[in-house]
KOLSEMAR-200073 format. One line per 3 residues: their letters; for each residue x, y, z of N, C-alpha, C. Coordinates in steps of 0.05 Angstrom, whole numbers, padded with zeros to 5 digits. Example, Ala and Ser with C-alpha at 12.3 -4.5 7.8 and 13.67 -1.06 7.14 Angstrom:
BEGIN
AS = 00264/-00114/00156/00246/-00090/00156/00264/-00066/00156 ~ 00257/-00045/00142/00273/-00021/00143/00258/00001/00157
//
This chain:
BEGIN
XXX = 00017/-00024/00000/00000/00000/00000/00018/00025/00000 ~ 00009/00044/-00014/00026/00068/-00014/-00006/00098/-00010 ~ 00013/00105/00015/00000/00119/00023/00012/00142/00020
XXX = 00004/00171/00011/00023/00197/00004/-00002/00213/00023 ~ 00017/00235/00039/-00005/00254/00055/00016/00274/00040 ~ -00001/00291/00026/00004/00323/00023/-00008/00346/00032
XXX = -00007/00360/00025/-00023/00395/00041/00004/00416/00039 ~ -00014/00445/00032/00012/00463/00046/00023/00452/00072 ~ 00042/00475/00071/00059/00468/00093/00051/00479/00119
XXX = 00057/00470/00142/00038/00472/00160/00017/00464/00171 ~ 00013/00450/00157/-00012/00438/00158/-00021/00413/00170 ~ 00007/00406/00185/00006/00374/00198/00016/00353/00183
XXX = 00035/00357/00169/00044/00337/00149/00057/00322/00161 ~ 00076/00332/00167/00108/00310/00187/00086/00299/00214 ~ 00071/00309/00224/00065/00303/00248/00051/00283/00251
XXX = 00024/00281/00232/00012/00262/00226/00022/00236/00211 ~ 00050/00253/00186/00058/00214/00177/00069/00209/00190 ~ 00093/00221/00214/00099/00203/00234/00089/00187/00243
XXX = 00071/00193/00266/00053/00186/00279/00038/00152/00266 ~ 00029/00169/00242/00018/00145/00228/00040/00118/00220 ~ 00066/00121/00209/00085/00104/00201/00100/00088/00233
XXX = 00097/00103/00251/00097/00092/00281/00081/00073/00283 ~ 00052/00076/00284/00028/00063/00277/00029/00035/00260 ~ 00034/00035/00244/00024/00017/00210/00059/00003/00215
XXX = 00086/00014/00223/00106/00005/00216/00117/00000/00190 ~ 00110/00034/00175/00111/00034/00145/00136/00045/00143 ~ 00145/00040/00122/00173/00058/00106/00162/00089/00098
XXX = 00173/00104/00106/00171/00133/00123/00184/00151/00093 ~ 00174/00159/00078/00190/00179/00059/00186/00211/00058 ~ 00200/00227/00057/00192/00258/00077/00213/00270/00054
XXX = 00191/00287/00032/00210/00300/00000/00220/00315/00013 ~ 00217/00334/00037/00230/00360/00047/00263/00341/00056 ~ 00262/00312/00071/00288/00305/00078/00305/00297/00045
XXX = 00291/00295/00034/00310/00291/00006/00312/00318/-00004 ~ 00295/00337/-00011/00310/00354/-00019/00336/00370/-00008 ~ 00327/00369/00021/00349/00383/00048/00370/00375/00037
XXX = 00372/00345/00033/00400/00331/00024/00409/00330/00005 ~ 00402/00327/-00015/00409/00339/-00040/00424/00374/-00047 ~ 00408/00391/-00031/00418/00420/-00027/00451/00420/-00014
XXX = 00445/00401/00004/00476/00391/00026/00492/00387/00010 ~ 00484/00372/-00010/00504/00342/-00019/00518/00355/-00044 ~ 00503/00378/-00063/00505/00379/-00088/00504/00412/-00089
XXX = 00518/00422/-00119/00507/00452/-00119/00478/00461/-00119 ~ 00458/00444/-00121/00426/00458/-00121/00429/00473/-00107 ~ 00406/00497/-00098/00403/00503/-00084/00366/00504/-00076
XXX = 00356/00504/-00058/00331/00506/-00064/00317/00530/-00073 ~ 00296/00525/-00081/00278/00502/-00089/00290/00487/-00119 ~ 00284/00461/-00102/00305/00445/-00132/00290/00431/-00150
XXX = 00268/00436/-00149/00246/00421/-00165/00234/00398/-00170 ~ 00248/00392/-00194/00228/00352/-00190/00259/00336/-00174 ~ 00279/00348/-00168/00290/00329/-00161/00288/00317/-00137
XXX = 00272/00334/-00114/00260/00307/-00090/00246/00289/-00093 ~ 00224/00304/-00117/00202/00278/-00125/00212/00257/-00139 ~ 00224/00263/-00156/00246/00237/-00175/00247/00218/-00147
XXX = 00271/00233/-00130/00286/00209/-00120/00267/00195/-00103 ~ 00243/00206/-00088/00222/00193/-00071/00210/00180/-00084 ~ 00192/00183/-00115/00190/00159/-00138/00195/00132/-00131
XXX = 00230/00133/-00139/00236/00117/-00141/00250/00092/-00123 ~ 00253/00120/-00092/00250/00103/-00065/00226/00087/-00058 ~ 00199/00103/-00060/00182/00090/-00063/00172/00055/-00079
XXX = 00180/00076/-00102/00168/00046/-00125/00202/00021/-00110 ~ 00219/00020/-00105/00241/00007/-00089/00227/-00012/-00071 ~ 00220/00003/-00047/00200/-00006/-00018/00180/-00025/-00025
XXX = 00163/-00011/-00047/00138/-00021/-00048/00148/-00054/-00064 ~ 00163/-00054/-00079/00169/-00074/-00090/00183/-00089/-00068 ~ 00188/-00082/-00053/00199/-00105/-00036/00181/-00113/-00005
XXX = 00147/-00107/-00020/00134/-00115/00001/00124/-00100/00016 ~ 00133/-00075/00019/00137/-00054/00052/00114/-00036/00040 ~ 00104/-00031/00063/00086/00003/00062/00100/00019/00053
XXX = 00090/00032/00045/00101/00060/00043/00086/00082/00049 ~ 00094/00109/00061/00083/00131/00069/00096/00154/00062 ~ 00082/00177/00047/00103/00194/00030/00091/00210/00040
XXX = 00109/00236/00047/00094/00254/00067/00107/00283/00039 ~ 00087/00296/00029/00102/00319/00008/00083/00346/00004 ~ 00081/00356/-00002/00072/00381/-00009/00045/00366/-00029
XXX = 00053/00354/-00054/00037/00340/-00073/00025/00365/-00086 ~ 00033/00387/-00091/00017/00406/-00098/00006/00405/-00128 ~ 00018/00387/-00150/00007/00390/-00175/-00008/00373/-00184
XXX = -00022/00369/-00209/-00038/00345/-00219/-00007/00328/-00225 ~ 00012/00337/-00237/00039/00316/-00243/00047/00305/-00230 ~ 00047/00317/-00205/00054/00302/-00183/00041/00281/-00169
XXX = 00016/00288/-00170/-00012/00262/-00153/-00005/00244/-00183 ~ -00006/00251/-00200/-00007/00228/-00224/00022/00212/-00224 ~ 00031/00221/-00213/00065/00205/-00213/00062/00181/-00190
XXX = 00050/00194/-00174/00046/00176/-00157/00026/00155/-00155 ~ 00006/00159/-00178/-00011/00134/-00191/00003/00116/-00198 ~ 00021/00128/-00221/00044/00113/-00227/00065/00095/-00208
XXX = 00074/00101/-00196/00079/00089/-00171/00073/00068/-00161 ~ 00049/00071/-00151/00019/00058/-00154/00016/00024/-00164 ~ 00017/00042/-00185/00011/00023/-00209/00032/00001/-00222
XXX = 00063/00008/-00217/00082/00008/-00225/00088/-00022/-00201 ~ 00086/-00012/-00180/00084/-00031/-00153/00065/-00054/-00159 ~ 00037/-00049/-00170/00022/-00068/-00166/00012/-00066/-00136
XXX = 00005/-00047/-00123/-00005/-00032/-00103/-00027/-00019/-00103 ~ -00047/-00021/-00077/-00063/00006/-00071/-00056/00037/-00080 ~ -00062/00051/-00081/-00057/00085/-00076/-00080/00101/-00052
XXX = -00068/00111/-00027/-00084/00126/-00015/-00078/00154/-00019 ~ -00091/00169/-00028/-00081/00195/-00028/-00102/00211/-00005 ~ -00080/00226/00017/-00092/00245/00033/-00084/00268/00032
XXX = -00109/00280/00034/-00095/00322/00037/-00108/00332/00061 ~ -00075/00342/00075/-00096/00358/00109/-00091/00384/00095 ~ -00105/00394/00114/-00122/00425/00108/-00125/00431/00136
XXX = -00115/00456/00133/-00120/00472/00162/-00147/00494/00154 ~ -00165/00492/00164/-00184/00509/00156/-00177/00539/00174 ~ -00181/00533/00182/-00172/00558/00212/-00150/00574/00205
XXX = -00156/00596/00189/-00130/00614/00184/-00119/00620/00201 ~ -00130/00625/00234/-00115/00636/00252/-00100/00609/00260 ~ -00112/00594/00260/-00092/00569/00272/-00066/00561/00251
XXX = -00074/00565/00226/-00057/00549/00206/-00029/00571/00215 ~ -00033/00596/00214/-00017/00628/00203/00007/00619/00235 ~ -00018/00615/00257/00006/00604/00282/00016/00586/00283
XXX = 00015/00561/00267/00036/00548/00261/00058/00554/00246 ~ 00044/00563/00221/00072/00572/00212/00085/00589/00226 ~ 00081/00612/00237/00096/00629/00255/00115/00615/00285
XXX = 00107/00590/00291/00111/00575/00310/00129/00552/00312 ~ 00124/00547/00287/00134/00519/00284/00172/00526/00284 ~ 00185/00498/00287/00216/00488/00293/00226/00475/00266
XXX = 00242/00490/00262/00254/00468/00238/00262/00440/00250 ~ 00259/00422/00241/00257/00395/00249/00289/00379/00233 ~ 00291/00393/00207/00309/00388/00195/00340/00417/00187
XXX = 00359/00403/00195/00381/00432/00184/00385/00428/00166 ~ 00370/00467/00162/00381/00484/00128/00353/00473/00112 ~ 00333/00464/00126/00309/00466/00111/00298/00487/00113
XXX = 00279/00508/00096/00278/00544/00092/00253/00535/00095 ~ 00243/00544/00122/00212/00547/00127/00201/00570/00111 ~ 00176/00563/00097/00162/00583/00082/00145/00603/00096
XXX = 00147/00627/00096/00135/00647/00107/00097/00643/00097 ~ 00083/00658/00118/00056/00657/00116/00052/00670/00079 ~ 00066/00686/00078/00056/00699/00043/00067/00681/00032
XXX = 00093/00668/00035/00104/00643/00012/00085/00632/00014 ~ 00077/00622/00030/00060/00590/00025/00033/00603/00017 ~ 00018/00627/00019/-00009/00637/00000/00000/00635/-00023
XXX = 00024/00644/-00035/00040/00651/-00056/00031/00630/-00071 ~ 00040/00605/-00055/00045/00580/-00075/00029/00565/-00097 ~ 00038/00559/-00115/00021/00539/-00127/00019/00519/-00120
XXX = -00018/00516/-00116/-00027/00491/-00107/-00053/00483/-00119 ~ -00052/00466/-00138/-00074/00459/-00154/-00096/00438/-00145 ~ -00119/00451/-00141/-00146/00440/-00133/-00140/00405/-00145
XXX = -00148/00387/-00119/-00160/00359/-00139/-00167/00358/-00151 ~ -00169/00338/-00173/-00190/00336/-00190/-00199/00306/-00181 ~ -00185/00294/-00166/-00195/00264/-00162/-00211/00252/-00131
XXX = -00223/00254/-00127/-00229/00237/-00096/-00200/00226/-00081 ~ -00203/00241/-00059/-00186/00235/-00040/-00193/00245/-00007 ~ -00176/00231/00006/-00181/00232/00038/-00179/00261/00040
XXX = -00195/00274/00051/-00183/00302/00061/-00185/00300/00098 ~ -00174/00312/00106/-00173/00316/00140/-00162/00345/00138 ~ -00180/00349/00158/-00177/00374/00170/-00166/00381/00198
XXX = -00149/00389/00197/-00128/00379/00227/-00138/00414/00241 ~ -00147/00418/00233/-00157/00442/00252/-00176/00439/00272 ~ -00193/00422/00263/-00206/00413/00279/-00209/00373/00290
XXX = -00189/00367/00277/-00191/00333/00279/-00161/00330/00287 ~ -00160/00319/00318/-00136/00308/00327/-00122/00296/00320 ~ -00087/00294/00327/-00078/00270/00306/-00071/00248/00310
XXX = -00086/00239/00339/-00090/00208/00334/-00124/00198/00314 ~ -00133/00225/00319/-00163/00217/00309/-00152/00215/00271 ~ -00135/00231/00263/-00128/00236/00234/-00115/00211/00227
XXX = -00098/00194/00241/-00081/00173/00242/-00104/00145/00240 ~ -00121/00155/00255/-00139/00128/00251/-00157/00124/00227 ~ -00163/00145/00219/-00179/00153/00195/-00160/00145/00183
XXX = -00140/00151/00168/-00127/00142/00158/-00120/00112/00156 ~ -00126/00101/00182/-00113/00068/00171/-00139/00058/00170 ~ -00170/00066/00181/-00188/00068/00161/-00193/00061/00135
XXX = -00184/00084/00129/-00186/00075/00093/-00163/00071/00087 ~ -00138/00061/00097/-00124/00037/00085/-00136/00013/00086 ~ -00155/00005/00103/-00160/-00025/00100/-00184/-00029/00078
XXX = -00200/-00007/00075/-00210/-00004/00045/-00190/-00015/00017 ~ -00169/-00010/00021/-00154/-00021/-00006/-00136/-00051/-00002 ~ -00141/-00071/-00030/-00121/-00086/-00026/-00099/-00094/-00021
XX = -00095/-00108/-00007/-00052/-00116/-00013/-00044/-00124/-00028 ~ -00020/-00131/-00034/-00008/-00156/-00051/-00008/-00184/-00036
//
């Protein structure tokens, strides 16, 4: 099963796939720790584009082929991107869960970002106007949405393995 949680940032991303891959005992993939490393490792500098998603792809489609969960924790902001990850998907011979949290609560979302810890060094937290700024393209497909503004995250965590057991295994 390959499960991807996206959303702006802020929004409960790291907190919830933790949580959840603690949970399930899935293989944990986090684009912000691949891109971080890549910026480290190489001249990129951020924002480096498809090259976190590339390499989580292909970590992914790796895992999944060898049996394991997978849990991809990313921004997911474009239709290329949710479709890559069909691919994925599909490529595995796997489920696809796709989830998007959403902070409804501008005042709550705006104090996270203002609040929050970098978790990772030399990852560039996005300011409240970057992240309005950003491009983020509406679904077009049915998917989990949670709203962590008002839904806790063990309550988000369970919903979630919820409708994992909606989909088949191998």
């Amino acid at each position: 099963m390959l499960t991807v949680i996206g959303g702006l940032p802020a929004t409960g991303k790291t907190t919830v796939s933790t949580a959840l891959a603690r949970a399930t005992r899935a293989s944990y993939l986090r684009v912000d720790t691949i891109e971080t490393t890549v910026v480290r490792t190489t001249a990129l500098t951020h924002p480096v584009g498809v090259v976190g998603y590339a390499v989580a792809f292909s970590l992914a489609t790796e895992q999944l082929r060898l049996g394991l969960d997978v849990i991809v924790e990313c921004v997911n902001p474009l239709r290329e991107t949710r479709d890559a990850w069909l691919g994925v998907a599909a490529e595995a011979g796997v489920g696809l869960l796709e989830v998007e949290l959403v902070c409804s609560a501008e005042s709550a979302h705006r104090r996270r970002v203002a609040t929050r810890e970098v978790d990772i060094p030399d990852l560039p937290l996005p300011s409240w106007e970057q992240i309005q700024a950003r491009e983020y393209q509406p679904w077009e497909r049915d998917h989990l949405v949670i709203d962590t503004a008002v839904v806790p995250v063990d309550s988000a965590v369970a919903t979630i393995q919820r409708a994992q057991t909606g989909y088949s295994r191998r």
